[in-house]
Steps between C-alpha positions, in 0.01 A plus 500: 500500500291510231587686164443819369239505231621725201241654246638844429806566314733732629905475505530685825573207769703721712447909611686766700244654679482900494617689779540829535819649551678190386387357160620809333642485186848453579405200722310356221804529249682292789268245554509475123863399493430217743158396314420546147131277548340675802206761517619867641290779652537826487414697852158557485413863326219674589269577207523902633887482483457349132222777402704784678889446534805425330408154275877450388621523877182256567465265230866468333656215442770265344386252245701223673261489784198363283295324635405771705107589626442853640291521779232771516347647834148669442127463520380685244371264167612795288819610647653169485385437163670804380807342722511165357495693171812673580680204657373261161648874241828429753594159480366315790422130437189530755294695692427382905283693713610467873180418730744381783694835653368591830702778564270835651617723207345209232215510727440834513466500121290177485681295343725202586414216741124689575370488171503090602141623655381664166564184261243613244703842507862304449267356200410856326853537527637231390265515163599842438898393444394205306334678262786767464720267411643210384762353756336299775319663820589323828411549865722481803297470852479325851265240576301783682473791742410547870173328571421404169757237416281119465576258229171644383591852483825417246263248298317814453744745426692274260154411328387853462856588384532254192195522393643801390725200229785603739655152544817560756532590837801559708330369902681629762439171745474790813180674592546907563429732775388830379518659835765399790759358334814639323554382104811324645250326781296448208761279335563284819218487788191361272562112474557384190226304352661309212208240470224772437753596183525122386110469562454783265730293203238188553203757501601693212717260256442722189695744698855608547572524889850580655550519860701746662589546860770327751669351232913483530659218356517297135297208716252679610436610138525146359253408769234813428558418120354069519177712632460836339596628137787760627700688759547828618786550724543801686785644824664153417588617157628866555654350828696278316478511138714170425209311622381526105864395374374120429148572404489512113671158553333367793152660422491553129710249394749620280854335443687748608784584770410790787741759528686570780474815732844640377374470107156634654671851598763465198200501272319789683875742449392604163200619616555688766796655325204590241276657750717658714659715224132585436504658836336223704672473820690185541308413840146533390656129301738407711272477783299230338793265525605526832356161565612310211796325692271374771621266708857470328823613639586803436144638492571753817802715292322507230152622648763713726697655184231585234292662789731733608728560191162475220328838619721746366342687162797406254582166643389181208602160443813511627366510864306145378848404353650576803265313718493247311873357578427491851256188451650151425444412152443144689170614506393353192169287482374520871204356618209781440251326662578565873255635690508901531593684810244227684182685390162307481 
């Protein structure tokens, strides 16, 4: 294999990729307790939920999740420069448009994986947040849609698209069906096409490429990293969330010890005791860590417990507490990098 060439500076090796109805704020907080290095996402916002709804409810969050980029749905140049605006006044440490969502709602609004076909319009857009603010502008998007999805055809996007000066993109190494498949088909029938993603890195060295898609284990982002700049994992990292327990070690290299699962949830107590008195409802957090004892013994009565003993509106952290005891504290420093649930 040859190596990576690396011309852009940017500290962000490692990404959770945003998905809606997971990488919420309360999952973010978690996966901030196992990883203090890597890149979270918010759920992608629409710029009409941003212009029209409740921005605290949207856009809040706690300072210990920085880094954190907000990801912005919309096609209008103005719109999401007036979005990027508010996301810059609220904290965010970047801005990422998503050009990769192929669900028919996204479509329906023209935006998401079909603006892929209108690169010079991802490029008005993309111009108009850069010059309304000052935190970096990134793009998130699939190496291409329906028919139009040649080596050519990304070349062309990508060079229309940072000509813009926008000098990161997030490739989602799957092609999408806008019509005929489900966003869940969408995220497992195209084959993955990792070589068109490490082609781009040798086409475009001055660029900052990560690669996104299929990706479940610590290996398999070792392996990405000796050809591309970084690595967005997806499923794999909601699905199990220890899989990031080694990697400001094993990635980042710092000299430090990962925590185990039972100082994981021990850490997140305070927290939820916080939020919960606030009136958030234990299981809207809870529900994130369901899956943080993967694969250990124990995991079954714990899942079993939280899920039907976390719903009730004053229940807090003593249901956590609870659960907690029925895992083995032998479950100290177990091997994250097993593959998850089998999925390719």
């Amino acid at each position: 294999m040859s190596q990576r060439i690396n011309t852009v500076v940017c500290p962000h090796l490692l990404s959770v990729a945003p998905m809606m109805d997971r990488t919420d704020r309360h999952f973010r907080y978690l996966m901030r307790r196992i990883t203090r290095r890597t890149l979270l996402y918010t759920e992608m916002i629409t710029t009409q939920a941003i212009i029209h709804g409740d921005r605290p409810k949207l856009l809040d969050f706690d300072a210990a999740e920085h880094p954190i980029s907000l990801q912005l749905g919309g096609d209008n140049p103005k719109e999401l420069a007036e979005c990027a605006k508010v996301g810059e006044d609220w904290g965010y440490d970047e801005i990422n448009l998503n050009v990769g969502c192929p669900s028919p709602r996204v479509q329906q609004g023209n935006f998401g994986a079909c603006l892929m076909t209108q690169p010079e319009l991802v490029a008005d857009c993309v111009a108009a947040m850069q010059g309304a603010v000052n935190i970096p502008v990134t793009v998130k998007h699939r190496i291409g849609v329906d028919e139009q999805d040649s080596y050519a055809d990304l070349c062309r996007f990508i060079e229309i698209v940072s000509a813009t000066g926008c000098d990161r993109f997030s490739v989602h190494a799957r092609k999408a069906w806008l019509q005929g498949l489900s966003p869940k088909e969408n995220r497992t029938v195209p084959p993955l096409r990792y070589a068109d993603v490490y082609r781009l890195k040798q086409d475009f060295p001055h660029l900052w490429i990560e690669i996104n898609g299929g990706i479940t284990t610590l290996e398999h982002i070792q392996t990405h990293l000796t050809q591309v700049d970084a690595v967005m994992v997806g499923r794999a990292a909601y699905d199990n969330p220890y899989l990031f327990a080694t990697v400001d070690r094993d990635i980042y290299g710092e000299a430090i010890q990962p925590k185990s699962r039972h100082e994981i949830v021990e850490e997140m107590l305070p927290y939820i005791e916080r939020a919960t008195k606030a009136g958030v409802k234990l299981h809207s957090i809870s529900r994130h860590m369901l899956s943080l004892f993967l694969g250990q013994p124990g995991t079954k009565a714990w899942k079993r417990f939280i899920t039907e003993e976390g719903r009730g509106t004053t229940v807090g952290r003593e249901i956590i507490e609870q659960a907690l005891a029925l895992v083995s504290q032998t479950n100290a420093i177990a091997d994250p990098v097993s593959m998850v649930s089998g999925r390719k």
